[in-house]
C-alpha positions as CSV (number, residue, x, y, z in Angstrom):
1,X,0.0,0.0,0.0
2,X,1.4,3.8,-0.8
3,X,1.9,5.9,1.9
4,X,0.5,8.8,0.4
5,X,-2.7,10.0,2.4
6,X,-5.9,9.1,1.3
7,X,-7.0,12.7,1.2
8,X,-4.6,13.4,-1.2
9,X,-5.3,10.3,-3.3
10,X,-8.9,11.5,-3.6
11,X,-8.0,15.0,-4.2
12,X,-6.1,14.2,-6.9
13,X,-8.9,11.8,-8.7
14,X,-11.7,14.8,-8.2
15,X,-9.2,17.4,-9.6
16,X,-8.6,15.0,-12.6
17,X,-12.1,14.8,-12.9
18,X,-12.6,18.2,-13.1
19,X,-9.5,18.9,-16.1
20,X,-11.5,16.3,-17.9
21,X,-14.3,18.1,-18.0
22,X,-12.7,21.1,-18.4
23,X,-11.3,19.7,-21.6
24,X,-14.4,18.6,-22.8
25,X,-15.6,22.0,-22.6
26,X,-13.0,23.0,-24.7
27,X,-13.5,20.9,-27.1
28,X,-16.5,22.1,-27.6
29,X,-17.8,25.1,-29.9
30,X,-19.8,28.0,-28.2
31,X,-23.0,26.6,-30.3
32,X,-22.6,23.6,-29.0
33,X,-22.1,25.4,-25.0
34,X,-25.0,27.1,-25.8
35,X,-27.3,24.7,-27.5
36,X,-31.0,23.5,-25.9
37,X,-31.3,20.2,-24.9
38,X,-34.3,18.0,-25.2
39,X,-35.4,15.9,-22.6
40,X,-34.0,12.8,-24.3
41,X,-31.0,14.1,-26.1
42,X,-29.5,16.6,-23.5
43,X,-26.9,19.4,-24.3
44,X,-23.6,19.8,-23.0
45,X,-25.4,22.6,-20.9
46,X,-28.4,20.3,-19.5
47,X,-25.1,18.0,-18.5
48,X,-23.2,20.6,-16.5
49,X,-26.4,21.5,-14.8
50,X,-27.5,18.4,-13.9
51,X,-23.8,17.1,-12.4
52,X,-23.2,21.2,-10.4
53,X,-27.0,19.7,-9.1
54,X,-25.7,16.8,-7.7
55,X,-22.7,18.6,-6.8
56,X,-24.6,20.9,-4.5
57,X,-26.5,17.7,-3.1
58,X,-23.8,16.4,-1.9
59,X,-22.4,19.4,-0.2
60,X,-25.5,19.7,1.8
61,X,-24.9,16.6,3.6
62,X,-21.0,17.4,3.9
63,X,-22.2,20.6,5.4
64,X,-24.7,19.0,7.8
65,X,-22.1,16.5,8.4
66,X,-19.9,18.7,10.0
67,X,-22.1,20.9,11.7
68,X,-23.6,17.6,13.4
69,X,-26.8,18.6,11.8
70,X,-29.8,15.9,10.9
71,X,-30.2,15.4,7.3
72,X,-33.6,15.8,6.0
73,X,-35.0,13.2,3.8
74,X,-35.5,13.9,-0.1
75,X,-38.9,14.8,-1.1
76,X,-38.3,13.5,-4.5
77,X,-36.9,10.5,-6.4
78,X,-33.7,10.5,-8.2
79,X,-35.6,10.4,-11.4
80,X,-38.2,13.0,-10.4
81,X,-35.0,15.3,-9.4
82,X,-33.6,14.7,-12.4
83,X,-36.3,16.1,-14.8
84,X,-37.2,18.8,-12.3
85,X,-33.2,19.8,-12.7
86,X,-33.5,19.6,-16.6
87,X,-36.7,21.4,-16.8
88,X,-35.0,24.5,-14.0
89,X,-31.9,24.8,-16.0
90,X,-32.3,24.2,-19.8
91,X,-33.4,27.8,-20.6
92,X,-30.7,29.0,-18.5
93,X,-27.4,31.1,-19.6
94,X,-24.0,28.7,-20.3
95,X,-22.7,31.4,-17.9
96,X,-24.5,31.6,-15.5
97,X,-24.5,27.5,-15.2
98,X,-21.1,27.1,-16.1
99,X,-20.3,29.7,-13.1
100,X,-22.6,28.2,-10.4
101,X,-20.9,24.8,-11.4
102,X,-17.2,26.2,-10.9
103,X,-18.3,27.6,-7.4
104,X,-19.9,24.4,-5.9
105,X,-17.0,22.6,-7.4
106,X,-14.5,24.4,-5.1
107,X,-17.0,24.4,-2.2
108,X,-17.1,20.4,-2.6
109,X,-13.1,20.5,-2.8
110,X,-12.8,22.7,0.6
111,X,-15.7,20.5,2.1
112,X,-13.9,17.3,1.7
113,X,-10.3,19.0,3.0
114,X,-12.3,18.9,6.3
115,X,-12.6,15.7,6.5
116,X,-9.9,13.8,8.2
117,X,-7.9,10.6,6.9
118,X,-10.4,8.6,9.6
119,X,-13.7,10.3,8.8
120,X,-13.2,9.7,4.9
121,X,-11.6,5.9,5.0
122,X,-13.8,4.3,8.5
123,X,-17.1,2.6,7.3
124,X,-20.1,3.4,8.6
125,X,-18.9,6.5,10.1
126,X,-21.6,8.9,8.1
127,X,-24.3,6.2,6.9
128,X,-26.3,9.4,6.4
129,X,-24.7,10.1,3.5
130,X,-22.5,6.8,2.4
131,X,-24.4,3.8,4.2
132,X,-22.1,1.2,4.9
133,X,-19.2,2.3,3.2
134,X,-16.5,4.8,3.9
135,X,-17.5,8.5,3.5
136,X,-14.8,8.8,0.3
137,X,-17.8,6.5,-1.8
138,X,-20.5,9.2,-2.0
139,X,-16.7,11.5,-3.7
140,X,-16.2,8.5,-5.8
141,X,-19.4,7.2,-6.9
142,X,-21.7,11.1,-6.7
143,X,-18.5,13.2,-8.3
144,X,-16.1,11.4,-10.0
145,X,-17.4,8.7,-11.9
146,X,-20.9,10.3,-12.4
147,X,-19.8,13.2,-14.0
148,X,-17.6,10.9,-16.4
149,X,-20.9,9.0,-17.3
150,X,-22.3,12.1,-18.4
151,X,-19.4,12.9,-20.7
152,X,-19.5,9.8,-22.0
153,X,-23.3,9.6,-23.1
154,X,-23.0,13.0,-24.4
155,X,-20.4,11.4,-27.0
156,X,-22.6,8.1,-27.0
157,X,-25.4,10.3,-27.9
158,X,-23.6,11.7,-30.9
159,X,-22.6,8.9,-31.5
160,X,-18.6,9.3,-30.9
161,X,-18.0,5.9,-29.4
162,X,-14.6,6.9,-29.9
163,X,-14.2,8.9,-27.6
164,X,-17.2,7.3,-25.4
165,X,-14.7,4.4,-24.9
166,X,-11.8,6.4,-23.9
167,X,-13.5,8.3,-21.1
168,X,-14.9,5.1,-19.7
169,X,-11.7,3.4,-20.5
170,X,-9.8,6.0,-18.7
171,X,-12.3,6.5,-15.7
172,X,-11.8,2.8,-14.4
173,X,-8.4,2.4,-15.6
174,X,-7.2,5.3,-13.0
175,X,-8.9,3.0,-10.2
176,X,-7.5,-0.4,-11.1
177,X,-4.0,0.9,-12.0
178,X,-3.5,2.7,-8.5
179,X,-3.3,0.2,-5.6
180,X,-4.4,2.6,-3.1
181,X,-7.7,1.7,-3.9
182,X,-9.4,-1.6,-2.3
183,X,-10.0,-4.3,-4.1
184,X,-14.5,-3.7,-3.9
185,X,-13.5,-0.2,-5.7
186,X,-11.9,-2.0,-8.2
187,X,-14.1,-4.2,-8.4
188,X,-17.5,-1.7,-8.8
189,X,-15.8,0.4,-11.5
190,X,-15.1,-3.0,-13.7
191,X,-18.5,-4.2,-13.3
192,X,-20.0,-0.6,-14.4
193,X,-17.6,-0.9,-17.2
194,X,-18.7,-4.3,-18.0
195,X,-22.1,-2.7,-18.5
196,X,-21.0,-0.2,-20.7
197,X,-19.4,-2.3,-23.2
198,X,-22.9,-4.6,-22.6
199,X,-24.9,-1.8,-23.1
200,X,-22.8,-1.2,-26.9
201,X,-23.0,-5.0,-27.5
202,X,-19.4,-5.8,-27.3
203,X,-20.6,-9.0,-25.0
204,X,-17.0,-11.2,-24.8
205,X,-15.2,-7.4,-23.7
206,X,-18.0,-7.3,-21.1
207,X,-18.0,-10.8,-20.1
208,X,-14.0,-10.4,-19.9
209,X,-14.4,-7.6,-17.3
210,X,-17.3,-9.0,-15.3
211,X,-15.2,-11.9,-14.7
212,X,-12.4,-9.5,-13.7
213,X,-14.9,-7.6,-11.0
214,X,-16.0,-10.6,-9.6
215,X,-12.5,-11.4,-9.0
216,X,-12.0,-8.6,-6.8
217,X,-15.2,-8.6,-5.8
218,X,-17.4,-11.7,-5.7
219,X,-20.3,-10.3,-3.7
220,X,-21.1,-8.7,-7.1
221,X,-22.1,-11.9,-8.8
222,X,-25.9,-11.4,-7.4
223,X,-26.2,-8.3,-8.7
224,X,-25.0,-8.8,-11.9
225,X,-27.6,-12.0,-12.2
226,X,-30.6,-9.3,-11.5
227,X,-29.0,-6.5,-13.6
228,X,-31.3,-5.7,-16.5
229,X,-28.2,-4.2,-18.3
230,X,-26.2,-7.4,-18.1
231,X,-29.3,-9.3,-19.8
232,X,-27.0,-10.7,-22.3
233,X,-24.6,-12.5,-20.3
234,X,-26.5,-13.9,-17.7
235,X,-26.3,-17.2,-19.2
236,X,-22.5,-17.5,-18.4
237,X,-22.8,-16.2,-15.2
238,X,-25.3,-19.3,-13.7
């Protein structure tokens, strides 16, 4: 194991997150920052929005967190938030979002900083906002690793699988390649890579990194055999 802290480990990832998305703004061309999304085929805009909102989420509970505050619980569904979110933003300024998600960016970066090694590594220690598992999960799996999704479908949806592929590629490859990380990490970002290349039909690539999550983590096995998105390979899982 490194004996880097695990602040600075985490740190690092969520910065790298964020240059990735900075880059893929960059890429992009100020009619395509700009553009209205539809409900099914967002913009690069609806994304941002919808990632600074669960951005913001999250720093709620951080917030309550430390303050030793209860959290309330949400009044909607995840999908309910999620088309309330669209429906808020989509007429909204690229500045304006692109500002608000900067700001709750860094307020999610100083959050975390005040969090010691113990708070963000001990399980259970805020199952208000992480369950069961260590506090640096909600980072991993609400920051990092969702907002690569969403850069990822917004290539899927345009149909770049090119560079679909290398974000995913690249988002689990930084995991499994670090050893910091524990093996049920690694083993959660194979298996929601093994869904992606399910989802694109490239079944022996999935079935190849199923195996490998299961290998680190075996508990996954019975969620994979109820996983509508791994349909496909269910038989060779049995």
């Amino acid at each position: 194991m490194t004996a880097q802290p695990f602040k600075t480990i985490l740190r690092d990832l969520l910065q790298q997150g964020h240059r990735d998305e900075e880059a893929f703004l960059q890429g992009l061309s100020e009619a395509e920052r700009t553009a209205i999304g539809e409900p099914e085929h967002w913009s690069a805009k609806d994304h941002v929005a919808h990632m600074t909102f669960w951005h913001q989420h999250l720093v709620l509970k951080l917030t309550a967190a430390l303050q030793h505050q209860g959290l309330s619980p949400d009044d909607e569904s995840v999908e309910q938030s999620n088309s309330l979110v669209f429906e808020e933003h989509q007429q909204r300024p690229w500045s304006e979002i692109r500002a608000e998600s900067e700001r709750v960016y860094a307020e999610l970066i100083r959050l975390m900083e005040q969090f010691s090694e113990e708070d963000l590594t001990i399980p259970d220690r805020f199952a208000s906002i992480s369950g069961e598992k260590p506090l640096y999960a909600a980072f991993l799996g609400n920051c990092y690793e969702h907002d690569q999704e969403h850069l990822v479908q917004y290539y899927s949806d345009r149909h770049d699988l090119t560079r679909a592929i290398q974000i995913r590629e690249n988002c689990a490859n930084r995991i499994i390649q670090n050893e910091a990380w524990p093996a049920w990490v690694k083993g959660s970002f194979l298996y929601n890579l093994a869904c992606f290349y399910a989802q694109l039909n490239q079944l022996e690539k999935a079935h190849a990194l199923l195996q490998e999550a299961l290998t680190y983590n075996p508990r996954l096995k019975e969620k994979a055999l109820n996983d509508p998105e791994l349909v496909a390979l269910r038989g060779q899982l049995a």
